[in-house]
C-alpha positions as CSV (number, residue, x, y, z in Angstrom):
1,X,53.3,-45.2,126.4
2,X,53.8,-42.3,124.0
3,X,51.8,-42.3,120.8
4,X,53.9,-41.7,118.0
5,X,53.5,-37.9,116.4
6,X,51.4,-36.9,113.3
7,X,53.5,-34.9,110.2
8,X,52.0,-31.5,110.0
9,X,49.9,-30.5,107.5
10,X,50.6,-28.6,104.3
11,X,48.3,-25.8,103.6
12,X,50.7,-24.5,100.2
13,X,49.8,-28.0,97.9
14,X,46.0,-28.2,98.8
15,X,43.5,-26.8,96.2
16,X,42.2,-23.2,97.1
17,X,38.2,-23.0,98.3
18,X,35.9,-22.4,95.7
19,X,33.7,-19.1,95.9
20,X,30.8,-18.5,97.4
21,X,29.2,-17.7,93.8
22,X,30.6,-20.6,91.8
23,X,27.0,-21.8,91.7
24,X,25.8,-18.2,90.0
25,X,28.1,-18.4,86.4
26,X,25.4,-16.9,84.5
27,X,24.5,-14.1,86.6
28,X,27.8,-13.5,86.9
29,X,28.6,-13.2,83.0
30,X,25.7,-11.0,83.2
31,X,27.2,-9.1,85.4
32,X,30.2,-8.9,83.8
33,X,29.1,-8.0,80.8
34,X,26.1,-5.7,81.1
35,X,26.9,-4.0,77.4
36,X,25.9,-6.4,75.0
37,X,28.5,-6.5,72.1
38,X,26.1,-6.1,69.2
39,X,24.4,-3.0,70.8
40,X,27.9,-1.5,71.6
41,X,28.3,-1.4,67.9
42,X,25.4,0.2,66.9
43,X,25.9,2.5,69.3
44,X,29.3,2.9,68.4
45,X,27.7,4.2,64.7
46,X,24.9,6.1,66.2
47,X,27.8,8.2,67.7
48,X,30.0,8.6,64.1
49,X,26.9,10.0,62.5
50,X,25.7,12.2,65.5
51,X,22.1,10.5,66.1
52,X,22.8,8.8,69.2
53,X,20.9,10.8,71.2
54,X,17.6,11.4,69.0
55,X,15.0,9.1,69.8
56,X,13.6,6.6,67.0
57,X,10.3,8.5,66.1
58,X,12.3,11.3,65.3
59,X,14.9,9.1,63.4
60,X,11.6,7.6,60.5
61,X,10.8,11.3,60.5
62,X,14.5,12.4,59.1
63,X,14.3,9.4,56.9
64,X,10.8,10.0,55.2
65,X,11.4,13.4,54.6
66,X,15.1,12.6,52.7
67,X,12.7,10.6,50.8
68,X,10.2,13.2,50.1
69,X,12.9,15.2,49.1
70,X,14.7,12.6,46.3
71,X,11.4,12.0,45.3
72,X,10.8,15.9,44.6
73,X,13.9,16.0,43.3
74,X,13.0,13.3,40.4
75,X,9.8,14.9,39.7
76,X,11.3,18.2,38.9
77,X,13.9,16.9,37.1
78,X,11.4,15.2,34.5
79,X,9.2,18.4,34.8
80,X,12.4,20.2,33.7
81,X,13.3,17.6,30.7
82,X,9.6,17.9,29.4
83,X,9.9,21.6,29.2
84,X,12.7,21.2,27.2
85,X,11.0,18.7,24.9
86,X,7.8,20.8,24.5
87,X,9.2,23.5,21.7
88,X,11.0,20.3,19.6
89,X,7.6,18.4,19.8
90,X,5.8,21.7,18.6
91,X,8.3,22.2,15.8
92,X,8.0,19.4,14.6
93,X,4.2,19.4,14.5
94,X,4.1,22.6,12.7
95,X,6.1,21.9,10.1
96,X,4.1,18.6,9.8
97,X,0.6,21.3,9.5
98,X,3.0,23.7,6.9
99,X,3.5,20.3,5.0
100,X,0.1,19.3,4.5
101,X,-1.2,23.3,3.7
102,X,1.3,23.1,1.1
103,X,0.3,20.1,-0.5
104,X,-3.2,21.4,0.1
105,X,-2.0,24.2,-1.8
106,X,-0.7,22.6,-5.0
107,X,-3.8,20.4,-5.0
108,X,-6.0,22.9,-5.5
109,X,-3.8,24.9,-8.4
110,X,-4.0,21.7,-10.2
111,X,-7.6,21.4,-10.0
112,X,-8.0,24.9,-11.2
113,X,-5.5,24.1,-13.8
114,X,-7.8,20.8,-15.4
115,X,-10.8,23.0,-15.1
116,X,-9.1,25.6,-17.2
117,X,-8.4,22.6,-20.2
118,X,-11.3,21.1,-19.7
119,X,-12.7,24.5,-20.7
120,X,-10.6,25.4,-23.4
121,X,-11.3,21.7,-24.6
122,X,-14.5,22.4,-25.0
123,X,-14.1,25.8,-26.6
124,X,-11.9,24.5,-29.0
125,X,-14.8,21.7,-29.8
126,X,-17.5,24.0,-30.3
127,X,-15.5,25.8,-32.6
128,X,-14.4,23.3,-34.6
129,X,-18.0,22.3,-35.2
130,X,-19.4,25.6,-36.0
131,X,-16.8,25.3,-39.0
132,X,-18.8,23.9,-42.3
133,X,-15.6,22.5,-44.2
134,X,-12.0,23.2,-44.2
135,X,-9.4,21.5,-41.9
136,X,-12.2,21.3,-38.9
137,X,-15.0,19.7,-40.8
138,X,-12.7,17.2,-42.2
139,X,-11.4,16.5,-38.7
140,X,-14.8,15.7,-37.4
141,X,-15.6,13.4,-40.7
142,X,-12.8,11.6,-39.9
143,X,-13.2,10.8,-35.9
144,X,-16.5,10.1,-37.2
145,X,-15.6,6.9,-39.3
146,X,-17.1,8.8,-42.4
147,X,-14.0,9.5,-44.4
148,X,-11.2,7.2,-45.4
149,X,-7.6,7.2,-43.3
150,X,-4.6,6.0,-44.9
151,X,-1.4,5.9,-43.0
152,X,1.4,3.9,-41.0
153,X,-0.3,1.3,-38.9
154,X,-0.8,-2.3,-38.0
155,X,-2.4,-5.7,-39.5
156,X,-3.4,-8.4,-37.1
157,X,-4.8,-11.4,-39.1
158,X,-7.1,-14.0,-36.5
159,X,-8.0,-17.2,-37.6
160,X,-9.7,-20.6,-36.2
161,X,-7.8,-23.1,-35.3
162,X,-6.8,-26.1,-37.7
163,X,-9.7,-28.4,-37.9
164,X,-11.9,-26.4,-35.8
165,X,-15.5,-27.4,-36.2
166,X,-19.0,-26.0,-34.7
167,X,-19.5,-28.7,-32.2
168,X,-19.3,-28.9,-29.0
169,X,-16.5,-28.9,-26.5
170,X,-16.3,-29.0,-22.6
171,X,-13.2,-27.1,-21.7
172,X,-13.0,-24.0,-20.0
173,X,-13.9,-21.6,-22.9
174,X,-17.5,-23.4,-22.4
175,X,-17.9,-22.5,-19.4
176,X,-17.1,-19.1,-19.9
177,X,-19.5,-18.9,-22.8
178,X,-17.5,-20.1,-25.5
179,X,-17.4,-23.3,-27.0
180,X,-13.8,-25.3,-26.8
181,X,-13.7,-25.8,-30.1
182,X,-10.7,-23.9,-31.4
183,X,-13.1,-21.2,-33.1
184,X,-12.8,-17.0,-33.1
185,X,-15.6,-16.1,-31.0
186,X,-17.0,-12.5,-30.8
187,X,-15.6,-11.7,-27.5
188,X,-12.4,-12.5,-29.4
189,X,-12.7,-9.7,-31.6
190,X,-14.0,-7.4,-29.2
191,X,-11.0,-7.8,-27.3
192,X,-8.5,-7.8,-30.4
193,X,-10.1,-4.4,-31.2
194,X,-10.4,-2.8,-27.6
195,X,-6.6,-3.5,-27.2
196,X,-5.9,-1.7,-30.5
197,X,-7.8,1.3,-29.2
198,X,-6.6,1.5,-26.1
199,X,-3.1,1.0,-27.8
200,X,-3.4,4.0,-29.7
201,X,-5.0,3.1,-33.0
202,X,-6.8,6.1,-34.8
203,X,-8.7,4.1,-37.4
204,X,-9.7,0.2,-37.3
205,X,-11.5,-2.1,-39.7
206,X,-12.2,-5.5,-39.8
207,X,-12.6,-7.5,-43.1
208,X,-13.2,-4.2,-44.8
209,X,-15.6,-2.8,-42.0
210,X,-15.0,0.4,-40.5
211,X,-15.6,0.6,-37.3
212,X,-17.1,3.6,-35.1
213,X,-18.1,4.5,-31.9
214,X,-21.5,3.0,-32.9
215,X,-20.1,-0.3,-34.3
216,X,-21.5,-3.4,-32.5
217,X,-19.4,-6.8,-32.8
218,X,-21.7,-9.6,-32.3
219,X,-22.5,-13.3,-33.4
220,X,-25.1,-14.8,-34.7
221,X,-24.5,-19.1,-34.4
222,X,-21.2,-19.6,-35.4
223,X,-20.7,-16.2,-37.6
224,X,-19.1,-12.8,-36.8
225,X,-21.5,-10.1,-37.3
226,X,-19.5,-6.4,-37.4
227,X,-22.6,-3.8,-37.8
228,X,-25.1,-6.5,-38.9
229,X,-22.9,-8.0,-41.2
230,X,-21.4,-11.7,-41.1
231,X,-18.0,-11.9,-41.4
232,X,-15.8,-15.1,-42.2
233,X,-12.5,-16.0,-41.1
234,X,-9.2,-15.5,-41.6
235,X,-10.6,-12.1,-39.8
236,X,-7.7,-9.4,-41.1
237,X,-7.7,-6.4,-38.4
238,X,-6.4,-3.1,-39.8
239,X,-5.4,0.0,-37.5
240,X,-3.6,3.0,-38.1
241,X,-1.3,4.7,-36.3
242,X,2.5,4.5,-34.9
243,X,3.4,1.1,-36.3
244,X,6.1,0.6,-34.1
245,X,4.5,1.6,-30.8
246,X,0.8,0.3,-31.8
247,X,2.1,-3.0,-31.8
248,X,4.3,-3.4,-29.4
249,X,1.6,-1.9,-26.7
250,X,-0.7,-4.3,-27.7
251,X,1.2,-7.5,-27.5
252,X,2.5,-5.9,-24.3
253,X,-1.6,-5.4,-23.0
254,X,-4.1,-7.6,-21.5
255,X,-6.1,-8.0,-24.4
256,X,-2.9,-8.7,-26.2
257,X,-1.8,-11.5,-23.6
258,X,-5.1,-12.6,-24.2
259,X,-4.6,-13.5,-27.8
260,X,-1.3,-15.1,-27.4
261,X,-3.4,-17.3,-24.4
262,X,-6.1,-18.4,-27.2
263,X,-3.2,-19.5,-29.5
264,X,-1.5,-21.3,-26.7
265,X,-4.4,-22.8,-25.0
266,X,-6.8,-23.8,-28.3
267,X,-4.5,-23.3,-31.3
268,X,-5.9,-20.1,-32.5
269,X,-3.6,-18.8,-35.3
270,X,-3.1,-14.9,-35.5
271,X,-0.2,-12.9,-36.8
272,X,0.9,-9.1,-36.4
273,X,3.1,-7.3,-38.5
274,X,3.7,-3.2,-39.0
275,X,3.1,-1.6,-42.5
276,X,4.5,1.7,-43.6
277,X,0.6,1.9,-45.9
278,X,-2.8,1.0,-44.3
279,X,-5.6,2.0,-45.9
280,X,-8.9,1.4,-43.8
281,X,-12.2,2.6,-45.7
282,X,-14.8,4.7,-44.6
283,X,-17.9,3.4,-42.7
284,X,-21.2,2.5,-44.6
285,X,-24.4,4.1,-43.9
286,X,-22.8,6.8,-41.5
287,X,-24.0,10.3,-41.9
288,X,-22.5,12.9,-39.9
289,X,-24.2,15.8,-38.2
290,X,-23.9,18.8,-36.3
291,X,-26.0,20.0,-33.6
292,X,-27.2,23.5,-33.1
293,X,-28.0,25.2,-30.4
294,X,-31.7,24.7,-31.0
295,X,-31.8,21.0,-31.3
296,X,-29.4,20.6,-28.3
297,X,-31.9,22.4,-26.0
298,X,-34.8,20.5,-27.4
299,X,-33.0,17.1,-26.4
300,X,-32.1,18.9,-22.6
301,X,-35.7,19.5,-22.3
């Protein structure tokens, strides 16, 4: 009995054996690649810039001293710009010291000038009262209150308020002395005439009473006393001088605004008006005289 025969086999259509490393894939992509791709690159650069082959010490050493060199090259760059600042800066400051010298300078002339009037000031004084008469001794009589001015000038008339009385008030003007009662007070007048003065008047009376550098302005109750002697309102202020000017300045000066508060504030009634004649009398009881040499160094010693 003959057994029936077996196809042959066909070695072309079976799968191929695996290899004897398919076990090892990682050792062999490490084999395969033993230049890792990153690295390559760098050292791909290294190359281009002709530092591959130094070592890395020597590598921070080239970098710190490119640093030490930018950083010299700042310093002596700002040494460089304050060199060139230095002569401005002490320009400037020089002209700054010329500037004050010179002001300096002036200062002193002037002083030396005002000394030099204050002397010839003084000169001129003593001269004019060495002079017995004449132009000088009339001068002197007249700053003196002891001769009578007549000229252009100023009246000012001040008077109490409508129904003012003597009693008392409570308002401010009490509390700064006064009473609120609508009345002239003394300070009033001393006022009134210290803005004339400092406005330029040469000659001022009140009520007929010359006044001087020795006048006092006081009060005694309710009355006015000008050199000890009561007064009674309306009070008619007289001053001479540039009528135009004198009374402008004073309505123009504190002690002017003064006035015009009183009126608006407590109904004091004044009025100011410019005459072409003021006559304002001479001063009672004044005797003028003139030092000598003698008496003035008794009264030093």
């Amino acid at each position: 009995m003959c057994g029936m025969s077996q196809p042959p086999h066909n070695r072309s259509s079976a799968t191929p054996p695996p290899r004897p490393d398919a076990s090892m894939s990682l050792l062999t992509h490490v084999m395969d690649h033993s230049l890792d791709e990153g690295y390559a690159e760098a050292s791909a650069r290294r190359a281009a810039d002709g530092t591959a082959g130094l070592p890395r010490s020597l590598r921070a050493k080239l970098g710190l001293a490119a640093g030490l060199v930018i950083a010299a090259m700042v310093v002596t760059l700002g040494a460089a710009q304050a060199r060139i600042a230095a002569p401005v800066l002490a320009k400037e400051r020089q002209e700054l010291i010329d500037r004050v010298e010179r002001a300096d300078g002036r200062a002193d002339t002037l002083e030396k000038d005002i000394e030099r009037l204050r002397t010839e000031v003084e000169d001129r004084q003593n001269e004019a009262l060495k002079q017995h008469g004449g132009d000088q001794g009339r001068l002197v009589a007249l700053l003196a209150g002891a001769t009578e001015v007549h000229g252009p000038g100023v009246r000012l008339t001040v008077d109490d308020a409508k129904g003012a009385s003597s009693g008392g008030g409570g308002g401010p003007r009490e509390s700064a002395g006064f009473s609120n009662t609508g009345r002239v007070r003394d300070r009033d007048m001393q006022r009134v005439v210290n803005g004339l003065w400092q406005a330029g008047a040469e000659a001022v009376s009140i009520n007929g009473q010359r006044l001087t550098e020795l006048s006092a302005i006081r009060a005694a109750g309710d009355a006015i006393l000008v050199d000890n002697k009561p007064l009674v309102p309306p009070y008619e202020v007289l001053a001479v001088g540039d009528k135009k000017r004198l009374g402008t300045t004073f309505q123009d000066s504190v002690d002017g605004q003064y006035l015009h508060v009183l009126q608006e504030s407590y109904g004091i009634r004044y009025t100011l008006s410019a005459l072409d004649e003021v006559k304002v009398p001479a001063a009672s009881s004044l005797t003028v005289r003139t030092a000598t040499a003698a008496e003035a160094k008794k009264g030093a010693s």
